[in-house]
Wavefront OBJ file of the C-alpha trace (Angstrom):
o trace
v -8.882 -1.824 17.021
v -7.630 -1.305 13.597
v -9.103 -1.498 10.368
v -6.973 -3.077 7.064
v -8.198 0.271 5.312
v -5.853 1.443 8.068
v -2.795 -1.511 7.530
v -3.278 -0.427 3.421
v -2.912 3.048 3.856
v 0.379 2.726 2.506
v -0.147 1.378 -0.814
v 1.516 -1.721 0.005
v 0.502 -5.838 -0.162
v -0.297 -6.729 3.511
v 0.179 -10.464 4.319
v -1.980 -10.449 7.624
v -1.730 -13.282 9.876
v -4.670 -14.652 11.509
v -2.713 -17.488 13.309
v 1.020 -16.553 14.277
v 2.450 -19.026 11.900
v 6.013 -18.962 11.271
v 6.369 -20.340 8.355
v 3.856 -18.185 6.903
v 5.939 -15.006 7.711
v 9.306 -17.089 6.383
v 7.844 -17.406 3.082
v 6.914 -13.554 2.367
v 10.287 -12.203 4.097
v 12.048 -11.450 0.655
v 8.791 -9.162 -0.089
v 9.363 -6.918 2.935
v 10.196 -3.740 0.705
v 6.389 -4.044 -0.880
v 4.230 -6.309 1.532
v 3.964 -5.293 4.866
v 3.045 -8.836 7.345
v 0.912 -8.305 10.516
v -0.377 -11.104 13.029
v -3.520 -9.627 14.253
v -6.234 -11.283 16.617
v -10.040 -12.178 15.234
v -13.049 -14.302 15.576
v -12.711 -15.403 12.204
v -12.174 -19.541 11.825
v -11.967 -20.294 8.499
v -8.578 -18.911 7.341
v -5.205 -18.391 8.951
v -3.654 -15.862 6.554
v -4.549 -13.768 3.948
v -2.427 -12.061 1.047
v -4.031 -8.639 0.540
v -3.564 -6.700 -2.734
v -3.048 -2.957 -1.751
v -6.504 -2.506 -3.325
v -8.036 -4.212 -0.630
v -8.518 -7.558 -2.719
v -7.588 -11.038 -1.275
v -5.288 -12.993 -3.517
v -4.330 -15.494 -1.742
v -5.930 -17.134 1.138
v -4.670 -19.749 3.729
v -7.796 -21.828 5.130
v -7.083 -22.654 8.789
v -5.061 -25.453 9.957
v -4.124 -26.189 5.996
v -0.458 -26.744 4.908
v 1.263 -24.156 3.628
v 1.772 -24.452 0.048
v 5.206 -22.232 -0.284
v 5.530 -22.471 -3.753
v 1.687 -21.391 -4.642
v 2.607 -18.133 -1.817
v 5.570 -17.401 -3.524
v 3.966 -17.190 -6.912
v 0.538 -15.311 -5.711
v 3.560 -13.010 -4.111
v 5.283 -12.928 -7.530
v 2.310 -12.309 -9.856
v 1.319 -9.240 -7.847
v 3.983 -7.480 -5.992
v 7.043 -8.538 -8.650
v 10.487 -10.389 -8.338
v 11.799 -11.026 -4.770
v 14.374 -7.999 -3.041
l 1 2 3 4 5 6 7 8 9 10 11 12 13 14 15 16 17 18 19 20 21 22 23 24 25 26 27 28 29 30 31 32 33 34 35 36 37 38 39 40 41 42 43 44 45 46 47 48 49 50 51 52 53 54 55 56 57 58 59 60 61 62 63 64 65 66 67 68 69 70 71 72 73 74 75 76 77 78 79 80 81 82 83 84 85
């Protein structure tokens, strides 16, 4: 099992999955240099992604089975881990 303290060790955003969904990854790609993106496995319903600040913090979340929104991910992405590569 692994822990997000473990995913944040780095220092970096995580954008973690909770639902392998696509579109979701598509949308963060041009962050890859400062937000690392994981699909893990849980018991959790309620959301199918989460934006994770590198202090732990959620900044964004995806409730499960909603649209995404690309333009509201690509500004949470913006406001807290800068301009696009």
């Amino acid at each position: 099992m692994t822990r997000s303290a473990d995913l944040l060790r780095e220092g970096r955003g995580l954008l973690l999955g909770l639902v392998d969904r696509a579109e979701v990854r598509d949308a963060a790609a041009a962050w890859t240099g400062r937000v690392n993106t994981v699909t893990a496995r849980t018991d959790r319903v309620d959301v199918d992604a989460l934006l994770i600040r590198p202090d732990g913090c959620v900044a964004r979340a995806l409730p499960t089975g909603q649209s995404l929104d690309v333009t509201t991910l690509v500004r949470a992405l913006g406001t807290w881990f800068g301009q696009p590569a």
